[in-house]
ChimeraX commands (.cxc) that place a marker at each C-alpha (Angstrom):
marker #1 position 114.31,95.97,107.34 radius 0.5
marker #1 position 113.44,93.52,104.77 radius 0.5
marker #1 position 112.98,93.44,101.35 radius 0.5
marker #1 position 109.95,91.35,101.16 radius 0.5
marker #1 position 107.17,89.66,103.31 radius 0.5
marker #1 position 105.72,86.46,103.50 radius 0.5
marker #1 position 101.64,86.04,103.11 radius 0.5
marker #1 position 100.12,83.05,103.34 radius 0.5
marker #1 position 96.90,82.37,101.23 radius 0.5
marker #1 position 95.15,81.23,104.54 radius 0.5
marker #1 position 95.21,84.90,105.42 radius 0.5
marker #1 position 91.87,85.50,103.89 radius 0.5
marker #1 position 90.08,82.49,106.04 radius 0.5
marker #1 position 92.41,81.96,109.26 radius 0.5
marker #1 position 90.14,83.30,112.44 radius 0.5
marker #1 position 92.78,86.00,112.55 radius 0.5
marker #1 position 92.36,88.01,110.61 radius 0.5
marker #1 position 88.81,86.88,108.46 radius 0.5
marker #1 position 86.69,89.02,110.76 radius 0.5
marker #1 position 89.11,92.60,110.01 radius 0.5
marker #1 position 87.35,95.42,108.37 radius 0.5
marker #1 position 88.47,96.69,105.08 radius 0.5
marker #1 position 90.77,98.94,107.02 radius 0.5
marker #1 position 91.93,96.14,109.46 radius 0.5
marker #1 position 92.75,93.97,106.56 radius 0.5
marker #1 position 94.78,96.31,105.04 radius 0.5
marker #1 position 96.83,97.65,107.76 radius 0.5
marker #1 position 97.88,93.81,108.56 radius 0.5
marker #1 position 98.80,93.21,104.94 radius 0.5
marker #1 position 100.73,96.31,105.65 radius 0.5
marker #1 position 102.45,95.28,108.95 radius 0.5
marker #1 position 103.40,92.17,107.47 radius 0.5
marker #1 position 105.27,93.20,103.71 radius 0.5
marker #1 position 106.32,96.68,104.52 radius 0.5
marker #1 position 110.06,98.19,104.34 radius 0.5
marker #1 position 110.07,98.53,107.90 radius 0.5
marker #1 position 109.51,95.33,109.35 radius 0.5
marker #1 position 111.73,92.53,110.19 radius 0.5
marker #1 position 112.61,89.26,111.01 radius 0.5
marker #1 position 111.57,89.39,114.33 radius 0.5
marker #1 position 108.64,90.61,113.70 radius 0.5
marker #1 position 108.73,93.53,116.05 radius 0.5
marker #1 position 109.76,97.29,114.54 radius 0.5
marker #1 position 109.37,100.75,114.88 radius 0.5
marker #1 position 106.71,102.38,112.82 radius 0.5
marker #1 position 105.61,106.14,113.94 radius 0.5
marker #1 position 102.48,107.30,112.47 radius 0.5
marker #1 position 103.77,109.38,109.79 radius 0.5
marker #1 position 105.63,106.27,107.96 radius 0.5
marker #1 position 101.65,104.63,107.23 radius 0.5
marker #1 position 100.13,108.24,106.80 radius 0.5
marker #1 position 102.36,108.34,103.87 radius 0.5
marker #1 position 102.98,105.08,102.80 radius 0.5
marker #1 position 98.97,104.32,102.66 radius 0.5
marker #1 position 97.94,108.02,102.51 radius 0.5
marker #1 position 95.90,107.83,105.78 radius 0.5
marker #1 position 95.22,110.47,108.18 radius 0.5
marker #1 position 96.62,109.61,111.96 radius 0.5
marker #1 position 93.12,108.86,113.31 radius 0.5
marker #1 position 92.29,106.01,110.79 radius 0.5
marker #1 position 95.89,104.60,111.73 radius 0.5
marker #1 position 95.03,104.94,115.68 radius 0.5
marker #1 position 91.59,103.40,114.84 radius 0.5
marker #1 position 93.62,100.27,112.83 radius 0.5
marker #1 position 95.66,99.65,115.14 radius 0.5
marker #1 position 93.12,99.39,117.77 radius 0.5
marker #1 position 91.04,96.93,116.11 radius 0.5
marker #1 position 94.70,94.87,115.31 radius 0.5
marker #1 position 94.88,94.98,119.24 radius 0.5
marker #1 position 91.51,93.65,120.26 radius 0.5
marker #1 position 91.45,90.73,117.05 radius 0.5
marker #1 position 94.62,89.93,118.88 radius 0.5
marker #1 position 97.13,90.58,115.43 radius 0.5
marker #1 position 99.32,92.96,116.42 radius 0.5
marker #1 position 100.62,95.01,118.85 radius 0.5
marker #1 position 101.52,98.83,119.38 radius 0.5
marker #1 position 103.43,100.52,122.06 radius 0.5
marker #1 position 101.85,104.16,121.99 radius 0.5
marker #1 position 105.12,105.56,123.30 radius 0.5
marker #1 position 107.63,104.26,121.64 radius 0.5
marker #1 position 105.77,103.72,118.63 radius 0.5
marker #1 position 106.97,99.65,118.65 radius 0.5
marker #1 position 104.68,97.25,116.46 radius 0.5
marker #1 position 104.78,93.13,117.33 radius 0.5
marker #1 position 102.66,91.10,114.84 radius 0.5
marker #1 position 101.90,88.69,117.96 radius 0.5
marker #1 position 102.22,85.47,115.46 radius 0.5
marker #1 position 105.22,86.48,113.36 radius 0.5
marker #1 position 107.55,83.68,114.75 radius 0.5
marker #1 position 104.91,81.16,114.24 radius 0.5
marker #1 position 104.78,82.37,110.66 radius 0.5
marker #1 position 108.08,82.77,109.72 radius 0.5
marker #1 position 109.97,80.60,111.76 radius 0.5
marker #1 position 113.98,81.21,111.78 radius 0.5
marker #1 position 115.34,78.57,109.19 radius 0.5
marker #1 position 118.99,78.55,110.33 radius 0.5
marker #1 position 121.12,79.40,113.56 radius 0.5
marker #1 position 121.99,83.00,111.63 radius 0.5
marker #1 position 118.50,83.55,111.19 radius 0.5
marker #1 position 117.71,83.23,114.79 radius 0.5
marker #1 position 120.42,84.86,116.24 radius 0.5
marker #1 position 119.38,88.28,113.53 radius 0.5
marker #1 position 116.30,88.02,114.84 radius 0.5
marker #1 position 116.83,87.79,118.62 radius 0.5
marker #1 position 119.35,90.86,118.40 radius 0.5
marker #1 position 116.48,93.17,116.65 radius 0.5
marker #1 position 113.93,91.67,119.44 radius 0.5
marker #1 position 117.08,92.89,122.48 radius 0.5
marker #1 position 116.92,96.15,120.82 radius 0.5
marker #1 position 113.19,96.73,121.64 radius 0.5
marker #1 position 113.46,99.77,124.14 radius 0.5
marker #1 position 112.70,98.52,127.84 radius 0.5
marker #1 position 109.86,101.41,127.92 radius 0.5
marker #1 position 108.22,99.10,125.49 radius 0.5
marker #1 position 104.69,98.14,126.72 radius 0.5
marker #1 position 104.73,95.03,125.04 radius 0.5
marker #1 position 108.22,94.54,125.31 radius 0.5
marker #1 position 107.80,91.14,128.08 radius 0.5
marker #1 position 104.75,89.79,127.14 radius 0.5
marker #1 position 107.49,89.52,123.77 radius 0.5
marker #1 position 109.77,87.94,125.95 radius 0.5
marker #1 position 107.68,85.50,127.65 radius 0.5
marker #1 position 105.99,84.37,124.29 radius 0.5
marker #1 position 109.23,84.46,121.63 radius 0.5
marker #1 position 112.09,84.48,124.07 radius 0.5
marker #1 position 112.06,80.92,123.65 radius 0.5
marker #1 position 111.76,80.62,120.00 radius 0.5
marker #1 position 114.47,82.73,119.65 radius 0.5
marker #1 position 116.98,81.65,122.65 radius 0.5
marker #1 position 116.43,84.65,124.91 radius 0.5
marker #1 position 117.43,84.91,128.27 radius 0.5
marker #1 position 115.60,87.90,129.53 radius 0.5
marker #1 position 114.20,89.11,133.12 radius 0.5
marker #1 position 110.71,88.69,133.72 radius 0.5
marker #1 position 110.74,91.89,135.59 radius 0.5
marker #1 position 112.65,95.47,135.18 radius 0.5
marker #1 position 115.74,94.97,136.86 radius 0.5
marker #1 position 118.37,96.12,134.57 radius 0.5
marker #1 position 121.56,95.33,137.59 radius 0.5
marker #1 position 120.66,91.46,137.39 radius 0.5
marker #1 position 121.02,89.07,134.00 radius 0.5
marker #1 position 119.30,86.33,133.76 radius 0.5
marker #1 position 120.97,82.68,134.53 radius 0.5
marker #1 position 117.71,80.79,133.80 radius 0.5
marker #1 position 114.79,80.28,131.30 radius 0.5
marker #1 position 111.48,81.51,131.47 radius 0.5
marker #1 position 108.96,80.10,134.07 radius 0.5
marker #1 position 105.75,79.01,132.97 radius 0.5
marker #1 position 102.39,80.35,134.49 radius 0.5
marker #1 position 102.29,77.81,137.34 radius 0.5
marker #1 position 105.63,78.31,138.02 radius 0.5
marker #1 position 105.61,81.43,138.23 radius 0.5
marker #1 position 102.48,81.17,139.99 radius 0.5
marker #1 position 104.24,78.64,142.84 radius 0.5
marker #1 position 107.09,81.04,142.95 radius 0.5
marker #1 position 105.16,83.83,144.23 radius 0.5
marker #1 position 103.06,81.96,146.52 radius 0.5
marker #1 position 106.82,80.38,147.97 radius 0.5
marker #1 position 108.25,83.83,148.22 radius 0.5
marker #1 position 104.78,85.32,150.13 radius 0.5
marker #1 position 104.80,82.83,151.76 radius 0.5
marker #1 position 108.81,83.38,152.94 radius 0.5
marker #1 position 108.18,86.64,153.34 radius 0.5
marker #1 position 105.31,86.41,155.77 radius 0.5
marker #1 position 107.56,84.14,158.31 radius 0.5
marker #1 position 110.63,86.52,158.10 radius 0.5
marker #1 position 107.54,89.16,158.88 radius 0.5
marker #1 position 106.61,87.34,161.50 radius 0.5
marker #1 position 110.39,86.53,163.07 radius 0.5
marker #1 position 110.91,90.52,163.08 radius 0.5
marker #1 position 107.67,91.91,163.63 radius 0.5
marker #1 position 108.08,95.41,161.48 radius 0.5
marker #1 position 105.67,97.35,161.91 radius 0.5
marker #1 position 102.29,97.08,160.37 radius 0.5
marker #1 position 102.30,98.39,156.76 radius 0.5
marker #1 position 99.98,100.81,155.66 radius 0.5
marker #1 position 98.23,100.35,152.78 radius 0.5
marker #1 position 99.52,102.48,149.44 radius 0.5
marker #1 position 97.47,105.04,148.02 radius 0.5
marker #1 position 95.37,104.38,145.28 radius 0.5
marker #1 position 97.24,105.83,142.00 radius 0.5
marker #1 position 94.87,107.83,139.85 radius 0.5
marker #1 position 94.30,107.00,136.38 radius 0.5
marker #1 position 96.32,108.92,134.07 radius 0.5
marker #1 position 94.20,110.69,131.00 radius 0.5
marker #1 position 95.68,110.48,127.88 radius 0.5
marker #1 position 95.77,113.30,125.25 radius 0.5
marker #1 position 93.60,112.18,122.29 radius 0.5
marker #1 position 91.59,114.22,119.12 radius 0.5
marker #1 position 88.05,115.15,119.18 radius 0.5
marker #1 position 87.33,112.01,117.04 radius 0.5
marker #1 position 88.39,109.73,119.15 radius 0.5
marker #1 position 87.11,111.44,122.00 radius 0.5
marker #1 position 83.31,110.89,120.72 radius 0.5
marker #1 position 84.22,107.81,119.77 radius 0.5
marker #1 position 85.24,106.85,123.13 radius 0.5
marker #1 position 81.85,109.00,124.13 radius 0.5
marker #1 position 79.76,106.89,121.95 radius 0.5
marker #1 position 80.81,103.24,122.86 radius 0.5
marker #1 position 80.66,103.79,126.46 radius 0.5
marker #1 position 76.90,105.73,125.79 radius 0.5
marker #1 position 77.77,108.72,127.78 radius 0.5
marker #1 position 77.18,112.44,126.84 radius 0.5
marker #1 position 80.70,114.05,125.45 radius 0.5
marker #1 position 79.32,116.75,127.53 radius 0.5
marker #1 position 77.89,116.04,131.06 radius 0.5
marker #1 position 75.02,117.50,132.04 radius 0.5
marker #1 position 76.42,118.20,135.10 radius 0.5
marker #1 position 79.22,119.88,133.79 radius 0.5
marker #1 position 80.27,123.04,135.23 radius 0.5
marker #1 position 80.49,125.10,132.09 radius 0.5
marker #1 position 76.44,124.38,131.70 radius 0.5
marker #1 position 75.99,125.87,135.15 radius 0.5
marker #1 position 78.05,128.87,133.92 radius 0.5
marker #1 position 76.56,129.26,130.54 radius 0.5
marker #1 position 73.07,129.60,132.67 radius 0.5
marker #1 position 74.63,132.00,135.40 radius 0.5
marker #1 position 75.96,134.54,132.30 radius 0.5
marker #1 position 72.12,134.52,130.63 radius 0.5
marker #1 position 73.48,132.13,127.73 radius 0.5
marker #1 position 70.25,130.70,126.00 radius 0.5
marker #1 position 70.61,126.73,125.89 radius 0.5
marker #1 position 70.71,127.36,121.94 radius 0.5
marker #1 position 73.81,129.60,121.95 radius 0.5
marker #1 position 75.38,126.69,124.08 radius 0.5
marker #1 position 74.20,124.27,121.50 radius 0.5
marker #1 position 75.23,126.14,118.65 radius 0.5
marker #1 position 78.73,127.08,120.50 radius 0.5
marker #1 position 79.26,122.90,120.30 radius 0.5
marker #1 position 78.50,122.36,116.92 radius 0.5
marker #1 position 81.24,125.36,115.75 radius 0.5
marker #1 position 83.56,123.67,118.31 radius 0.5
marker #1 position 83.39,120.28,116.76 radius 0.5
marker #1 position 83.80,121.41,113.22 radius 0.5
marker #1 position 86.61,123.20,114.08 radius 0.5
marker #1 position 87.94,119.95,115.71 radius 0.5
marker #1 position 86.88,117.92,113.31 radius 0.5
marker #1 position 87.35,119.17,110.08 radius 0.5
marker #1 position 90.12,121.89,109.88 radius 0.5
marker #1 position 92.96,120.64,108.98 radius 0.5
marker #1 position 95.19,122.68,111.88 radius 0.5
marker #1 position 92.77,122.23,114.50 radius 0.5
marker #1 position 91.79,118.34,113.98 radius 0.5
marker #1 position 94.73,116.74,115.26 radius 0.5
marker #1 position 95.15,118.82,118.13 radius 0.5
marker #1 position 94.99,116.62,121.81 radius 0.5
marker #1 position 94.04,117.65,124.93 radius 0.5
marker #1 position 93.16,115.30,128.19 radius 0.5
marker #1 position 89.98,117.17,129.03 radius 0.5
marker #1 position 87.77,118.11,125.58 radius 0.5
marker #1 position 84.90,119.15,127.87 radius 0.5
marker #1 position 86.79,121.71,130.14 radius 0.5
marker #1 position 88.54,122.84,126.81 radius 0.5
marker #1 position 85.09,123.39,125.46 radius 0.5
marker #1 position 84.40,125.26,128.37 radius 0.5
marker #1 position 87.14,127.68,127.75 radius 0.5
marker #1 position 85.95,128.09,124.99 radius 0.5
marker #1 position 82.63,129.03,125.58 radius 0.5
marker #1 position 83.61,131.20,128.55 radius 0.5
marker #1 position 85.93,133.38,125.91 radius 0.5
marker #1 position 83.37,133.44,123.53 radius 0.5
marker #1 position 85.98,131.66,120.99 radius 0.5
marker #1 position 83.33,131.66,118.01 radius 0.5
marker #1 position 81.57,135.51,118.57 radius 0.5
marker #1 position 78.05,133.89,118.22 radius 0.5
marker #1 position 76.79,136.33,120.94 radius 0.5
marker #1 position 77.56,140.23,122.31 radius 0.5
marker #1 position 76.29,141.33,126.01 radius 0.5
marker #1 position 73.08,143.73,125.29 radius 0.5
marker #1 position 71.60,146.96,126.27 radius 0.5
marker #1 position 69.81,145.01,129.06 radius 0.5
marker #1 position 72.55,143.54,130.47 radius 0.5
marker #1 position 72.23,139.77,128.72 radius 0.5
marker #1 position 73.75,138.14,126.26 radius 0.5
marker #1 position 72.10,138.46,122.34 radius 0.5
marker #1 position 73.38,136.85,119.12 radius 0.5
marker #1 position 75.53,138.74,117.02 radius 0.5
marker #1 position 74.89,138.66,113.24 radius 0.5
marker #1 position 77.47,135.18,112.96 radius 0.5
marker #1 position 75.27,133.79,115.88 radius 0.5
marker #1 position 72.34,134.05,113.63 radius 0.5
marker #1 position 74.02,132.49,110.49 radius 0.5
marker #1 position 75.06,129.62,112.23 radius 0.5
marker #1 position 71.71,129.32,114.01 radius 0.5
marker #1 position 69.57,129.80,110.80 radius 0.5
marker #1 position 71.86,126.76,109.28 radius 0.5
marker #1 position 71.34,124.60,112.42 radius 0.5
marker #1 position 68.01,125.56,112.39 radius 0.5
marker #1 position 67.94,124.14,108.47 radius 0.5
marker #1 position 69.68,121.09,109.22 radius 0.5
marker #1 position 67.46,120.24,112.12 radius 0.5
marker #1 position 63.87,120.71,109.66 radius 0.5
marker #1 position 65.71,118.78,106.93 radius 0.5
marker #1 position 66.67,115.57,109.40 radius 0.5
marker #1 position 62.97,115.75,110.89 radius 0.5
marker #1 position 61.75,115.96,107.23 radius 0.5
marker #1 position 63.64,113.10,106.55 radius 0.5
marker #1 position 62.83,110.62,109.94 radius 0.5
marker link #1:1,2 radius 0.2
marker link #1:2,3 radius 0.2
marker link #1:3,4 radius 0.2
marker link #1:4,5 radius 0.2
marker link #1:5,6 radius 0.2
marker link #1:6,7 radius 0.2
marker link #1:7,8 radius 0.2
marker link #1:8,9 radius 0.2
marker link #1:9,10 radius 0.2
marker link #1:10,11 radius 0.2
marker link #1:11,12 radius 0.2
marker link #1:12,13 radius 0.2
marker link #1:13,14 radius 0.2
marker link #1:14,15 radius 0.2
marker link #1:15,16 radius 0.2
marker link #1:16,17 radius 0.2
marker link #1:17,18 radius 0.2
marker link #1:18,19 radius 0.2
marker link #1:19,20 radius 0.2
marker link #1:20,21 radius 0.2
marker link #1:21,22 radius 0.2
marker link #1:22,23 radius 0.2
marker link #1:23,24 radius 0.2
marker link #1:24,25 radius 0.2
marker link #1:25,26 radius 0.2
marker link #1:26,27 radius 0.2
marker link #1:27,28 radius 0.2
marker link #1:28,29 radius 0.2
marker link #1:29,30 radius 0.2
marker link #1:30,31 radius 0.2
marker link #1:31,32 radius 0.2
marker link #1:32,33 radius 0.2
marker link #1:33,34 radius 0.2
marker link #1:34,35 radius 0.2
marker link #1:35,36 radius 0.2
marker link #1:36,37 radius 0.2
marker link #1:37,38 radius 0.2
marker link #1:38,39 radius 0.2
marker link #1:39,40 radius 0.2
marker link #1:40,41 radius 0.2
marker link #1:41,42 radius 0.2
marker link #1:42,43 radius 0.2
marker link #1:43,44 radius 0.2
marker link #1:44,45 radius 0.2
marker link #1:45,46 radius 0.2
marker link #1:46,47 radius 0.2
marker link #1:47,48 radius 0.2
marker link #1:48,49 radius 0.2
marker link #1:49,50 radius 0.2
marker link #1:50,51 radius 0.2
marker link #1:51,52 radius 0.2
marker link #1:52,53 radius 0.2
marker link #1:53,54 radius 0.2
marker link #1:54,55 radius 0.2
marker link #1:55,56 radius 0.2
marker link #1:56,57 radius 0.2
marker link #1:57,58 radius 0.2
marker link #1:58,59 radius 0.2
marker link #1:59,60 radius 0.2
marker link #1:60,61 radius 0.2
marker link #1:61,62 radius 0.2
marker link #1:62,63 radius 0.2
marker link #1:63,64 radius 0.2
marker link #1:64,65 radius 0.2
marker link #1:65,66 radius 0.2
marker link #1:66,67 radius 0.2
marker link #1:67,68 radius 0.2
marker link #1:68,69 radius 0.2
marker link #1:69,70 radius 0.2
marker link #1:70,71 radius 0.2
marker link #1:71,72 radius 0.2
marker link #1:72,73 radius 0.2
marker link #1:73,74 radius 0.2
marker link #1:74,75 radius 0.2
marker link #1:75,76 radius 0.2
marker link #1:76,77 radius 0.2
marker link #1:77,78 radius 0.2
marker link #1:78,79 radius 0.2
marker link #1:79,80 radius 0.2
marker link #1:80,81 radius 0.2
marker link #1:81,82 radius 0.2
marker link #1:82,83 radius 0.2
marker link #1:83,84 radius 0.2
marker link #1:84,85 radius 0.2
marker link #1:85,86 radius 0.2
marker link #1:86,87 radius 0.2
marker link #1:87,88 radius 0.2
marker link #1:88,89 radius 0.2
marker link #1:89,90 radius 0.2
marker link #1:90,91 radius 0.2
marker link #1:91,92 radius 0.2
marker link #1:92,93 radius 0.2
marker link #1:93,94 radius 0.2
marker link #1:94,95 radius 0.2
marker link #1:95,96 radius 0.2
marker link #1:96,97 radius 0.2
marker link #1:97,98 radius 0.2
marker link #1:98,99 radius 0.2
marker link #1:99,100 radius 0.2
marker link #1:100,101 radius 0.2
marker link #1:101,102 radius 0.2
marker link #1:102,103 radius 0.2
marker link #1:103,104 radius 0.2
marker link #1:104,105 radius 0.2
marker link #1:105,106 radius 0.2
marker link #1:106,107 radius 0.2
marker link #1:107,108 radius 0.2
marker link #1:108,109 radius 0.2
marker link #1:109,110 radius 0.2
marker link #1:110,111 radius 0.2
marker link #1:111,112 radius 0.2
marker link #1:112,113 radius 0.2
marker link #1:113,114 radius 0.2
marker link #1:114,115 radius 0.2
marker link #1:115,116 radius 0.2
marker link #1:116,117 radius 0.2
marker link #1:117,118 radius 0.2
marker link #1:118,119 radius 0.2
marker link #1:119,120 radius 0.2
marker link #1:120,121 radius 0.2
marker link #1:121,122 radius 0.2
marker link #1:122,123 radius 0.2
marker link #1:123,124 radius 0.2
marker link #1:124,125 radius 0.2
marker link #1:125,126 radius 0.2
marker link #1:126,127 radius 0.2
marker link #1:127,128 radius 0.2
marker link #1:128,129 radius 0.2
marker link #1:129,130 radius 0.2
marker link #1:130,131 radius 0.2
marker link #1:131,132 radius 0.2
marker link #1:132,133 radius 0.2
marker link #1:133,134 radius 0.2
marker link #1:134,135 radius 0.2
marker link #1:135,136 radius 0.2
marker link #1:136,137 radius 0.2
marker link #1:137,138 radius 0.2
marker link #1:138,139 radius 0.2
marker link #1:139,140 radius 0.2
marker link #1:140,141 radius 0.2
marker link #1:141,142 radius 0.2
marker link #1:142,143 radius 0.2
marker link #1:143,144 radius 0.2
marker link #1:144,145 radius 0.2
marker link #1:145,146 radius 0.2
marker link #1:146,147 radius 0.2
marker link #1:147,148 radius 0.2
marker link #1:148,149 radius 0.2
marker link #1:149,150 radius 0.2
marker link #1:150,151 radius 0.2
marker link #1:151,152 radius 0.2
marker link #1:152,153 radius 0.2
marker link #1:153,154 radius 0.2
marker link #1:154,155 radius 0.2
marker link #1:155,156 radius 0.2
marker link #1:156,157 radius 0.2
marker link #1:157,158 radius 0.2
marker link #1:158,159 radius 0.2
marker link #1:159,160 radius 0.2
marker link #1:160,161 radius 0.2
marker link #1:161,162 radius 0.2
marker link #1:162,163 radius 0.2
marker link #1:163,164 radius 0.2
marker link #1:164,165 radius 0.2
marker link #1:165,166 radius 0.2
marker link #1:166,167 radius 0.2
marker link #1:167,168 radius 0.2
marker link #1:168,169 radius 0.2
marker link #1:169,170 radius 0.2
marker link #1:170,171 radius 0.2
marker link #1:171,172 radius 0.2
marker link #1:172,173 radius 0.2
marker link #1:173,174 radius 0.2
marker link #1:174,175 radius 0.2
marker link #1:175,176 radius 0.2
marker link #1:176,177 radius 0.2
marker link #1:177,178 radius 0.2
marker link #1:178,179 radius 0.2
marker link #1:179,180 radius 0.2
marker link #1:180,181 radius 0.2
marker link #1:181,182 radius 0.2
marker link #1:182,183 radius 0.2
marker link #1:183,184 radius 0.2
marker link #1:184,185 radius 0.2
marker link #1:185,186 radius 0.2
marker link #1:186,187 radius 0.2
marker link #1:187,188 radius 0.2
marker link #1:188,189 radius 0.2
marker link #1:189,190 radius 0.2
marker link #1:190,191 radius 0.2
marker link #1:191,192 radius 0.2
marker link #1:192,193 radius 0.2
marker link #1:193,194 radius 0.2
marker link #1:194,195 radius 0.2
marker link #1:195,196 radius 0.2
marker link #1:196,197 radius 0.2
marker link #1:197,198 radius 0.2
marker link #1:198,199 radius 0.2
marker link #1:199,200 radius 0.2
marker link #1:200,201 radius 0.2
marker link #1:201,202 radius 0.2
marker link #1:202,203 radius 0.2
marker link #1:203,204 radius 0.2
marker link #1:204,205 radius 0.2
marker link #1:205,206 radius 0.2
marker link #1:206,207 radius 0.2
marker link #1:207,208 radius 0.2
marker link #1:208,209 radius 0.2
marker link #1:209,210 radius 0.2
marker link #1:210,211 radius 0.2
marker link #1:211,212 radius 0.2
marker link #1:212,213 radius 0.2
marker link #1:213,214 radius 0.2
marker link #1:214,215 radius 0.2
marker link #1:215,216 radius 0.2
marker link #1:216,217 radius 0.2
marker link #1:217,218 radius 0.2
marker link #1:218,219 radius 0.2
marker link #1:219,220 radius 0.2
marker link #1:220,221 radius 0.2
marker link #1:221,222 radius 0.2
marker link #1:222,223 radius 0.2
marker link #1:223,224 radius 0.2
marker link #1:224,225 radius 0.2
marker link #1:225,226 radius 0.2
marker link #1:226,227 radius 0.2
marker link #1:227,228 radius 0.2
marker link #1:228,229 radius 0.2
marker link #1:229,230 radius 0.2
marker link #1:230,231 radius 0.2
marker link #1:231,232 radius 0.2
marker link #1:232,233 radius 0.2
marker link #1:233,234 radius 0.2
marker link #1:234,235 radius 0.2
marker link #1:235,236 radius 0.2
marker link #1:236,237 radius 0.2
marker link #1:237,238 radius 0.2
marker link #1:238,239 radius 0.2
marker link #1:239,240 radius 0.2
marker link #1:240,241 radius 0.2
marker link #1:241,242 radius 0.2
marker link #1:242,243 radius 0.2
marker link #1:243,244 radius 0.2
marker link #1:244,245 radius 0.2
marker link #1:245,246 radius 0.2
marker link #1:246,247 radius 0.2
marker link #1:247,248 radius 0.2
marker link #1:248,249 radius 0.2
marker link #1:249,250 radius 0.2
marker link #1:250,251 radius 0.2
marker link #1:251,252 radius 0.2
marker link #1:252,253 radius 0.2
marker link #1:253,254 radius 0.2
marker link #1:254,255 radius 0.2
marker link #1:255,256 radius 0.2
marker link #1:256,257 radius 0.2
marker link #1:257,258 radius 0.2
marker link #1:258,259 radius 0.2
marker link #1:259,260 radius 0.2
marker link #1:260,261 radius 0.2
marker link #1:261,262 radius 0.2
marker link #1:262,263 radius 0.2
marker link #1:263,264 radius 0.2
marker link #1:264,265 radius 0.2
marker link #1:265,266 radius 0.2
marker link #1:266,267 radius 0.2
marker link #1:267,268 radius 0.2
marker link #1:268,269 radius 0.2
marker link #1:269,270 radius 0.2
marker link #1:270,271 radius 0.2
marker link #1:271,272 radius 0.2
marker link #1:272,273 radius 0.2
marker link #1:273,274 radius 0.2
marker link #1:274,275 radius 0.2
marker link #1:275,276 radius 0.2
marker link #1:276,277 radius 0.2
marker link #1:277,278 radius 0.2
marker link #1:278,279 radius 0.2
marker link #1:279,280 radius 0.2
marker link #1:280,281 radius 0.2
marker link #1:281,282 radius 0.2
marker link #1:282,283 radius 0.2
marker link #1:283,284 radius 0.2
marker link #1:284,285 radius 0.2
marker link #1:285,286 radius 0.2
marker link #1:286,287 radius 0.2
marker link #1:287,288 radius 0.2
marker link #1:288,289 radius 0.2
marker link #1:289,290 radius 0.2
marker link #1:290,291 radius 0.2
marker link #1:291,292 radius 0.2
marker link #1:292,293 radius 0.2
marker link #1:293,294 radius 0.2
marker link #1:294,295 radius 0.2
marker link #1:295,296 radius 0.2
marker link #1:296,297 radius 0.2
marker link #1:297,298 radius 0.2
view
């Protein structure tokens, strides 16, 4: 913790951080003069600390952080909640032995399930005289310093290349070739679900998803399905105990609730199919309003 941060007036011009949004801006300035950072440059900051120290919601501190990330100013371990402003050290170079060795003992007590945590290593261990192992091998300490790319890069063509004759010498038999892991699906909001949806130009709903093939089997018109995703969103969306709920799958939690009827748009009829109950038709009339007045309007 410090009690104060250094800015440079170059912060407004350097290619940095000129090209940050309003928000982007802000949540650097943020990172940088804070209580909770240090003078390593690497601290723990979970979600609620900005929510209330800048009064944002946790999506538009997700979304600043993930435009930090790709201008390449800082950045975030989603599990341990670990921030690194990536030029820190370069900033705010350690003027004395004390300051160096303060430093390196916050940047030791970065948790190992840190995703960042030796990219830090490889890029600051230096600055700050770390020792640390390039890999996750917590029985061994390091009696060496860091290895540059090519190095590295030798190193593990020497060792292939050493293990491919000691192959050879024993003959083992032939390995087989690991399974492919699958990708693991994180839980996010609604919001950034879309989002996600609408970079990557894909429907949040696929037409070929299984819950449209069920909605046709049951007799649901194509409007109650419509209608059934526009009260699912705003419930997602806007109320304030639904919007920051996460799931992995949005679409098969949509289809849940579609199959349980979560928002009673429709009731199953005299002749056997469904047929919108009086909410169905309030929410439809107001679609149906929205819809003239954005045609009006195009």
């Amino acid at each position: 913790m410090r009690d104060y941060g250094k800015v440079y007036s170059t912060f407004w011009s350097s290619a940095t951080t000129s090209n940050l949004s309003d928000d982007g801006k802000l949540l650097a300035l943020y990172l940088m003069t804070c209580s909770h950072s240090t003078i390593a440059g690497v601290f723990r900051l979970p979600d609620g600390y900005i929510s209330e120290d800048l009064n944002w919601v946790t999506e538009r501190v997700s979304k600043g952080f993930a435009e930090l990330f790709a201008k390449g100013f800082a950045n975030r371990c989603a599990t341990t909640k670990w921030v690194w402003i990536r030029k820190h050290l370069e900033w705010n170079k350690p003027e004395n032995p004390n300051q160096r060795k303060s430093a390196a003992k916050i940047a030791l007590s970065v948790p190992d399930e840190c995703g960042w945590k030796l990219d830090f290593m490889r890029v600051c261990g230096g600055l700050l005289d770390i020792e640390y192992p390039a890999h996750d091998n917590r029985s061994e300490t390091l009696s060496k310093p860091f290895l540059n790319q090519k190095q590295e890069q030798k190193q593990e063509q020497e060792q292939k290349q050493e293990g491919g004759e000691a192959a050879t010498a024993a003959q083992p038999p032939t390995p087989q070739p690991a399974k492919p892991e699958k990708p693991k699906r994180e839980q996010i909001t609604l919001a950034t679900y879309l989002e996600a949806c609408r970079a990557a130009k894909v429907k949040p709903i696929p037409d070929d998803h299984h819950v449209k093939a069920w909605a046709a089997d049951a007799g649901l018109a194509p409007e109650m399905l419509q209608i059934a995703w526009v009260q699912f969103k705003d419930r997602y969306l806007t109320d304030e105990k639904a919007k920051g709920k996460r799931y992995k799958d949005w679409p098969g939690h949509f289809a849940n609730a579609v199959k349980a009827n979560w928002f009673k748009l429709w009731f199953m009829g005299d002749d056997n199919r469904p047929a919108w109950t009086s909410i169905g038709l309030t929410h439809k009339k107001a679609l149906d309003a929205k819809q003239q007045r954005e045609s009006a309007h195009a």
